[in-house]
C-alpha positions in Angstrom: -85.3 -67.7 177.1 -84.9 -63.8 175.8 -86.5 -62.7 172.4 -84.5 -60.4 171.1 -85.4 -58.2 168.1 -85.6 -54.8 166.4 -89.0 -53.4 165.2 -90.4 -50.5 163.5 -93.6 -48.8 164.5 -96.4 -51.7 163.6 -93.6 -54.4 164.8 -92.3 -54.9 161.3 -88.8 -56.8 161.5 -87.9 -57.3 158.1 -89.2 -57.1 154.2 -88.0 -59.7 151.3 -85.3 -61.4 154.0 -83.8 -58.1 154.8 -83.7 -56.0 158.1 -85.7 -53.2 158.0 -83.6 -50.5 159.5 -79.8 -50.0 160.2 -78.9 -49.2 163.6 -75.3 -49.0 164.4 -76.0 -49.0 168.2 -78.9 -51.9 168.1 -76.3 -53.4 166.1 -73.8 -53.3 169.2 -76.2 -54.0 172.1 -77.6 -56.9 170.0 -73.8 -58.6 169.8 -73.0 -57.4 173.4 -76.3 -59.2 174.9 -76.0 -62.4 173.1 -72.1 -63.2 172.5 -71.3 -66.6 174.6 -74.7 -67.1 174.8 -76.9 -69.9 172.2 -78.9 -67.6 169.6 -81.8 -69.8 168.4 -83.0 -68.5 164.7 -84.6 -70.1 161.6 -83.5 -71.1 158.2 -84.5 -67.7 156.6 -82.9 -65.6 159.5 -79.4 -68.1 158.7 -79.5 -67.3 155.3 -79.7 -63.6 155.6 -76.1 -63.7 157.5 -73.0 -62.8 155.3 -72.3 -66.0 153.5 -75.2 -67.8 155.5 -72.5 -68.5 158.0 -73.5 -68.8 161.8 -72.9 -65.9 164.1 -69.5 -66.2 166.0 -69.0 -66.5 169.7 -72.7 -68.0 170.0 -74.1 -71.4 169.9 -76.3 -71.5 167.0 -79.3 -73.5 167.5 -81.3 -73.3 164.1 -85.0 -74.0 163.9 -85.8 -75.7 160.1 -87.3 -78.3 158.7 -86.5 -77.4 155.3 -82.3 -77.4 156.0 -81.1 -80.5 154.7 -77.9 -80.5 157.3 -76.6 -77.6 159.3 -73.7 -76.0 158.1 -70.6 -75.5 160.4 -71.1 -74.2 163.6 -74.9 -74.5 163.8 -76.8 -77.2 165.0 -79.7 -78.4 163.4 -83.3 -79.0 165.2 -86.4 -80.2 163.4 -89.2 -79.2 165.8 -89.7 -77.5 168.6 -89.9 -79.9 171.3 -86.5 -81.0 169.9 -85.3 -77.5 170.2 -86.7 -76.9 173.9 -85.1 -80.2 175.2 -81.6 -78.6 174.2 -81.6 -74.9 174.6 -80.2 -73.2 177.5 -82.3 -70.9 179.7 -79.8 -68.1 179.0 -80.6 -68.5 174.9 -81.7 -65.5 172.5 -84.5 -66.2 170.3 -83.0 -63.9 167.8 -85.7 -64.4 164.5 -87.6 -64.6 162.1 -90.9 -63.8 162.6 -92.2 -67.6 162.5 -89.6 -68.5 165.1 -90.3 -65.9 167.1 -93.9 -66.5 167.2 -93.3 -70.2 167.8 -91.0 -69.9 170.8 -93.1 -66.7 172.3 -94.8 -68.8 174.8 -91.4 -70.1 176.0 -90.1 -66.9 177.0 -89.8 -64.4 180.3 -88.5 -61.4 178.5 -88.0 -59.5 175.3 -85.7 -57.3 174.5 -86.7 -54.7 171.6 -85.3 -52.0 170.0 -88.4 -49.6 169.0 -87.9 -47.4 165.6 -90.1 -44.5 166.2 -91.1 -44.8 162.5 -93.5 -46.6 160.0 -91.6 -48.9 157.6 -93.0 -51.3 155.1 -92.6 -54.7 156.1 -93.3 -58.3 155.2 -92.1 -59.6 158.3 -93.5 -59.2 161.6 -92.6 -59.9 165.3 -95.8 -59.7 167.6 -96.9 -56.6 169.4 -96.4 -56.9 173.1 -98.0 -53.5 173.4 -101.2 -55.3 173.0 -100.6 -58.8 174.1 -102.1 -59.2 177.6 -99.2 -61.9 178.7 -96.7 -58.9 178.3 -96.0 -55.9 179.9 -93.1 -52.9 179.4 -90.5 -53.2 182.3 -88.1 -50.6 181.3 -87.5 -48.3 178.3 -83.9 -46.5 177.5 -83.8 -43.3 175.3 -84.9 -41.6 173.0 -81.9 -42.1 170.9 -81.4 -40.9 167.8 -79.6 -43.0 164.7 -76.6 -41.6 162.1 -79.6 -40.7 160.2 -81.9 -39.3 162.7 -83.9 -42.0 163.1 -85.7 -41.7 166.7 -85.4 -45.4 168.4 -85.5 -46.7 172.3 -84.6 -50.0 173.7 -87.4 -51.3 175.7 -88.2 -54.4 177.8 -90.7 -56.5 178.4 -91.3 -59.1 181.0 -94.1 -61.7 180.7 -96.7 -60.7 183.6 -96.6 -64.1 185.1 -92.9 -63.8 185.4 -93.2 -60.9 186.8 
């Protein structure tokens, strides 16, 4: 499985259910990488989608134990070894931070887009700069947002899947 994620400088993904930056072309390479692919997210992560609506052209496997059913288009796992029975090897963990950090161990690679900038957040995915398990494969840019926000896209690759 791929985590897939965008993160500011202290790996801050979101504050009070929102993203924490807007990035047109993280927007784009996020859609491209995991259209016709299953997207695995949590409850919160759901709900922060226009009308809480699953994402379109994706199997959505949601992570809750709080959801009473899933709505249309998503299916619904209660825990984890549930979820890992099911899910593709081809499927984006694609947030929040709890599912990210749950699934984590499950994964070979990460693909993150890196805000060159310090954001307050509430929300955090784990820092693979400093996790031992993870290494940086490849890094794209600098780019540069509509606003002039510096970003790269990097990868990681778990060292034992190396």
């Amino acid at each position: 499985m791929i985590l897939i994620a965008a993160v500011e400088r202290g790996w801050g993904i979101g504050r009070e259910g929102r993203l924490l930056l807007r990035n047109r072309e993280d927007m784009r390479r996020f859609r491209a990488r995991t259209m016709g692919h299953p997207v695995i997210l949590g409850r919160k992560t759901l709900e922060s989608f226009p009308g809480g609506k699953p994402l379109p052209g994706r199997e959505n496997l949601v992570l809750s134990t709080s959801l009473a059913t899933a709505p249309e288009g998503a299916r619904l796992f209660r825990d984890l070894p549930s979820l890992l029975a099911y899910a593709p090897a081809d499927s984006f963990v694609i947030g929040g931070g709890e599912v990210y950090r749950q699934l984590l161990p499950y994964c070979d690679q990460a693909q993150i887009t890196y805000a060159d900038a310090s954001v307050p957040a509430d929300t955090f995915f784990p820092d693979l700069d400093r996790d031992p398990d993870w290494a940086l494969e490849a890094e794209e840019g600098p780019y540069e947002t509509e606003e002039g926000l510096p970003f790269t896209f990097r990868t990681y690759r778990r060292r034992d899947a190396v």
